[in-house]
N, C-alpha and C positions, 0 to 999 in steps of 0.2 A: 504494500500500500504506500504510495506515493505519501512526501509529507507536503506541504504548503511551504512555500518559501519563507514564509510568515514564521513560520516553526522553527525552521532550519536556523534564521535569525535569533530570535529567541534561546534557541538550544547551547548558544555558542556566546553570547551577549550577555551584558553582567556579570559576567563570572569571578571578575577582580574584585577586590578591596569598594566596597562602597556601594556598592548598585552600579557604577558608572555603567549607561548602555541600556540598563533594561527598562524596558518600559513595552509589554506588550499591551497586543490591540486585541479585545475583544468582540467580536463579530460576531452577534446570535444569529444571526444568516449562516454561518459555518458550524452552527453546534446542533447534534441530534438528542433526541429523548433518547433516556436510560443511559446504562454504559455497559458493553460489551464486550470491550477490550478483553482478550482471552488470557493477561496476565492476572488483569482484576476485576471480573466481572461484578457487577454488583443486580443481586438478585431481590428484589423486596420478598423480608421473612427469612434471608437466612441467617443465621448464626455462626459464627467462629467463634472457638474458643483458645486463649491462648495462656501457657504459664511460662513462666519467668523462672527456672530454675536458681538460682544463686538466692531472689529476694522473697520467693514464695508470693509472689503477685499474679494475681488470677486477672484474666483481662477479657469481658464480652464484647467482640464486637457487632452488633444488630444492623441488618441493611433496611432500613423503615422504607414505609411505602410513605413518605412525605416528601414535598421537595422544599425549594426557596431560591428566589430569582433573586441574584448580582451581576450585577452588570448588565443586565434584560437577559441572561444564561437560567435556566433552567434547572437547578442542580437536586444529585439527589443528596438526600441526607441520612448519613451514617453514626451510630451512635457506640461511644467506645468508652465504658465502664471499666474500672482496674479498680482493683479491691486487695487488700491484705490481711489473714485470718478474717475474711466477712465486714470488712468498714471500708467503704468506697473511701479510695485513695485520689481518684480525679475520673472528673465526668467531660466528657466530650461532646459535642455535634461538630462533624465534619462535611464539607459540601465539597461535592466533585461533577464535574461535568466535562461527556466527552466529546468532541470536535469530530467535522468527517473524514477528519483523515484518520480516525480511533485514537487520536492522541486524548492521553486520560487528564484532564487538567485539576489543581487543588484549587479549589477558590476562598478557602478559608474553614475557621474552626472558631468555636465555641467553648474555649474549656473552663474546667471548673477544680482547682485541686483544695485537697481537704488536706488541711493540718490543724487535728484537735478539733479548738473553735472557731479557727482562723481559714479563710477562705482566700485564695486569690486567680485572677484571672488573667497571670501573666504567661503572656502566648497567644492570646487569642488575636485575630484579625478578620479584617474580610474585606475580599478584594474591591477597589472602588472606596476604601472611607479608610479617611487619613492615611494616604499616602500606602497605602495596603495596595499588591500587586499579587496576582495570581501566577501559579507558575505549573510547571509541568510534572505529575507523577509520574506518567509511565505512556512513555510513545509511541505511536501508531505503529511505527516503524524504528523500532531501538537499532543502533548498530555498535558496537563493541568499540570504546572511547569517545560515544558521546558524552558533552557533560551539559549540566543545565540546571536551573536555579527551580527549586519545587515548591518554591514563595517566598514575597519579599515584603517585610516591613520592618525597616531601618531600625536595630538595635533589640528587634524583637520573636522576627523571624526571617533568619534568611541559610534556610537549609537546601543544601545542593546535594546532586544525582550524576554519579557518573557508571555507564555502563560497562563493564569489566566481564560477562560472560552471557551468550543465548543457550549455552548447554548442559546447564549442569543437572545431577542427579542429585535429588535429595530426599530420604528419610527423618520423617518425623512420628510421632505417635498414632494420626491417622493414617500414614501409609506412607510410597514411597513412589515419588515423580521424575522423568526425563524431561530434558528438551524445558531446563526453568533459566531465568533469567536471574541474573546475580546484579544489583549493585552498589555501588559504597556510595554512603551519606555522608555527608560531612557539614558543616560549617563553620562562620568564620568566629560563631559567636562561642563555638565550642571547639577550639585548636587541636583540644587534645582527646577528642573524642571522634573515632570515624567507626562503622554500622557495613557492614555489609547484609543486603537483604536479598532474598531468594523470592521468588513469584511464578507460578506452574501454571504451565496452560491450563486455563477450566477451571483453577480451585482460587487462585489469588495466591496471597501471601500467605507460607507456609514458615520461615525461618528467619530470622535476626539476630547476628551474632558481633560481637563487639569486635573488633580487628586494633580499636587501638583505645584504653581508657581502662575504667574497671568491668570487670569481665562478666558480662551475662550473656544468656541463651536465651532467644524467646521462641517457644516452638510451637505450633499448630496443635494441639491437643482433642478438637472436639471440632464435628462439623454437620449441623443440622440444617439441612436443606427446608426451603420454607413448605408448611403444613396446608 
């Protein structure tokens, strides 16, 4: 699948110090309903379930049949619950919407973390309000050393994707996948910390494991297809 010049820009721009360069355009003429991209499909109703082996953090992610329009995009909305021994640790809403070239785009989050009695809302953004920029999760068409910014707001989120493998195999709890895509996360606002993540045809993201910082696994564990 061909990608849009648009993208190709995009994939390659900003990626320095600063944001310099990024600034994409969102076109609701070029975006379709759902998302079908076969690294992360998102299904309304189903369920992944995912733990944390090192912190014992349990993690729901639910694909809601709700959406919420930025940018005049369409997005669906994903909700991502983490819990430890049973006390919600941080509550999520995520929007994402895909484009027609299947490129998978982030357009923002919602989050909520729990400490005690103390709440905070640092991370969250969305694309279009203050200075908040949407960026790319997972591309139509990945090729092995793309890189590209998976959202941008100055000082608060600015996590980057670069693609490092279309082949790998991987075993997890629910089962075991060929033919997945591997790649490292990073950003500037976290030096010392880089992610490499795994994503299988048909299932989504199945593995997360730390490559540089302290050391977690976060693995696929549960997968309920909607009822």
């Amino acid at each position: 699948m061909r990608k849009h010049p648009l993208i190709l820009a995009i994939a390659l721009a900003g990626c320095g110090g600063g944001g310099s360069g990024y600034d994409p355009v969102i076109d609701p003429a070029h975006f379709v309903t759902g998302v079908d991209n076969p690294y992360f499909p998102l299904v309304p109703g189903t369920v992944y379930e995912y733990d944390v082996q090192e912190t014992a953090e349990h993690i729901t992610v639910t694909v809601t049949p709700e959406t919420r329009e930025i940018l005049g995009v369409t997005c669906m909305v994903v909700r991502d619950v983490a819990t430890v021994d049973g006390t919600t640790t941080e509550d999520t809403y995520d929007w994402y919407a895909q484009d027609d070239t299947g490129t998978l785009w982030y357009m923002g989050e919602d989050t909520t973390a729990y400490d005690g009695d103390q709440t905070s809302k640092e991370g969250s953004w969305e694309g279009g309000v203050d200075g908040a920029k949407p960026g790319i999760l997972i591309e139509g068409d990945p090729q092995v050393g793309d890189v590209y910014r998976q959202e941008y707001l100055a000082g608060e989120a600015e996590d980057q994707g670069e693609v490092l493998s279309l082949d790998e195999a991987v075993t997890v709890p629910v089962g075991s996948y060929t033919g997945c895509l591997e790649t490292k996360d990073f950003s500037a606002l976290e030096p010392d910390v880089v992610e490499h993540k795994y994503y299988c045809p048909d299932v989504g993201q199945v593995l997360t494991e730390t490559a540089m910082g302290a050391p977690e696994t976060e693995e696929l564990t549960g997968l309920t297809p909607p009822q």
